[in-house]
C-alpha distance (Angstrom), angle and dihedral (degrees) to the residues before:
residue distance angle dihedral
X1 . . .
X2 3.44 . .
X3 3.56 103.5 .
X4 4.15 85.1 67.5
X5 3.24 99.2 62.9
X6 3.85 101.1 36.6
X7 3.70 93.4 51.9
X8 3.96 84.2 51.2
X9 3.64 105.8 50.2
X10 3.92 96.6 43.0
X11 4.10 91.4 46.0
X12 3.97 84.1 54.2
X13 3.80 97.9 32.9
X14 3.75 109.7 35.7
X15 3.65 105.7 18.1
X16 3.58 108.3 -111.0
X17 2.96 124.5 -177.8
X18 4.23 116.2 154.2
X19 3.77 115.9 50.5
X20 4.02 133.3 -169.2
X21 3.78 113.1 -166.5
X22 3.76 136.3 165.8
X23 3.98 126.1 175.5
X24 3.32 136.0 -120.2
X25 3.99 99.3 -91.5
X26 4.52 78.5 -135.3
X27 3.54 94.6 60.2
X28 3.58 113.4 100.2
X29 3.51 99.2 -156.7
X30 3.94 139.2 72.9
X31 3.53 124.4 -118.4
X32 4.02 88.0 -156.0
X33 3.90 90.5 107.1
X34 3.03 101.6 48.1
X35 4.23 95.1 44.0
X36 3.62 84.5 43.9
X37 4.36 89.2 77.7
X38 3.49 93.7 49.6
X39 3.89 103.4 47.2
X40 3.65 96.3 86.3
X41 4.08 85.0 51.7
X42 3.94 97.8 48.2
X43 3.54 142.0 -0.8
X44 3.63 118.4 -103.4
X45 4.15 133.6 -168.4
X46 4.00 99.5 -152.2
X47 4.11 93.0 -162.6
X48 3.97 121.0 -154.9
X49 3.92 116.3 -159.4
X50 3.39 103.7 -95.7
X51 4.21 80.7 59.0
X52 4.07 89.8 76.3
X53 3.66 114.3 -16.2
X54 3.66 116.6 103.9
X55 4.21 113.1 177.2
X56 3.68 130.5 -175.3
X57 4.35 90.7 -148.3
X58 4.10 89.4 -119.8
X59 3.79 102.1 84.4
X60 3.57 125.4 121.5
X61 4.10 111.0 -127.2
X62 3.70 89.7 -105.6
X63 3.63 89.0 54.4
X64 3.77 96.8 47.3
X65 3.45 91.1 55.3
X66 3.78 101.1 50.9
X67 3.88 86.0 46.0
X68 3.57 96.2 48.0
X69 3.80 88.6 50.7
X70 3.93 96.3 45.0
X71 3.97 87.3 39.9
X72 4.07 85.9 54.6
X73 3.75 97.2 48.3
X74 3.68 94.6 48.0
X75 3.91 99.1 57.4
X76 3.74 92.0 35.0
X77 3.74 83.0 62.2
X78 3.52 91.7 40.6
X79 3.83 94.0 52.4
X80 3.98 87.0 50.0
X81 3.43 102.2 50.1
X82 4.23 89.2 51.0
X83 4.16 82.1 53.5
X84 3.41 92.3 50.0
X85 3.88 106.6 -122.1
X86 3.54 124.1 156.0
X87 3.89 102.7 -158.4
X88 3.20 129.8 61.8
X89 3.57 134.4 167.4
X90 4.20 113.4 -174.5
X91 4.58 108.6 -164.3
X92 3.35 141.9 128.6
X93 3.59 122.1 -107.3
X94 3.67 88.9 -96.5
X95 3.94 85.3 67.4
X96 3.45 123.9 92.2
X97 4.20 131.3 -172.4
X98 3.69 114.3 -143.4
């Protein structure tokens, strides 16, 4: 699982410590587990849709996707800037810094 090893590598590597994920509404499993052995270590925001997304109903499934994505960035960086941190780093577990 990728989320495992991503969470791991930038706690130890580049210091983080507060986390905002959603899920893929296609994936058929929860994260909770795995966020569950970190939460003592950082804080983390574990968004639903209703959280950011806001959808007309008339978008293709290309278009949902790309909006859902843009939709989550923006109040992720919204919700940062009102808590006052000055890093930020927006991937998907697939996305490493080094």
């Amino acid at each position: 699982h990728f989320l495992i090893e991503w969470i791991a590598y930038h706690y130890f590597v580049v210091d983080l410590r507060y986390l905002i994920i959603t899920r893929d509404p296609r994936c058929r499993t929860s994260p909770d587990h795995i966020l569950d052995r970190w939460r003592d270590k950082l804080t983390i925001e574990y968004w639903n849709d209703s959280s950011f997304l806001k959808m007309e109903g008339n978008e293709t499934s290309l278009e949902i996707h790309r909006a859902r994505q843009a939709q989550f960035n923006i109040e992720c960086l919204r919700t940062l800037k009102r808590k006052n941190k000055s890093w930020v780093f927006l991937s998907d577990t697939d996305e490493f810094v080094t």
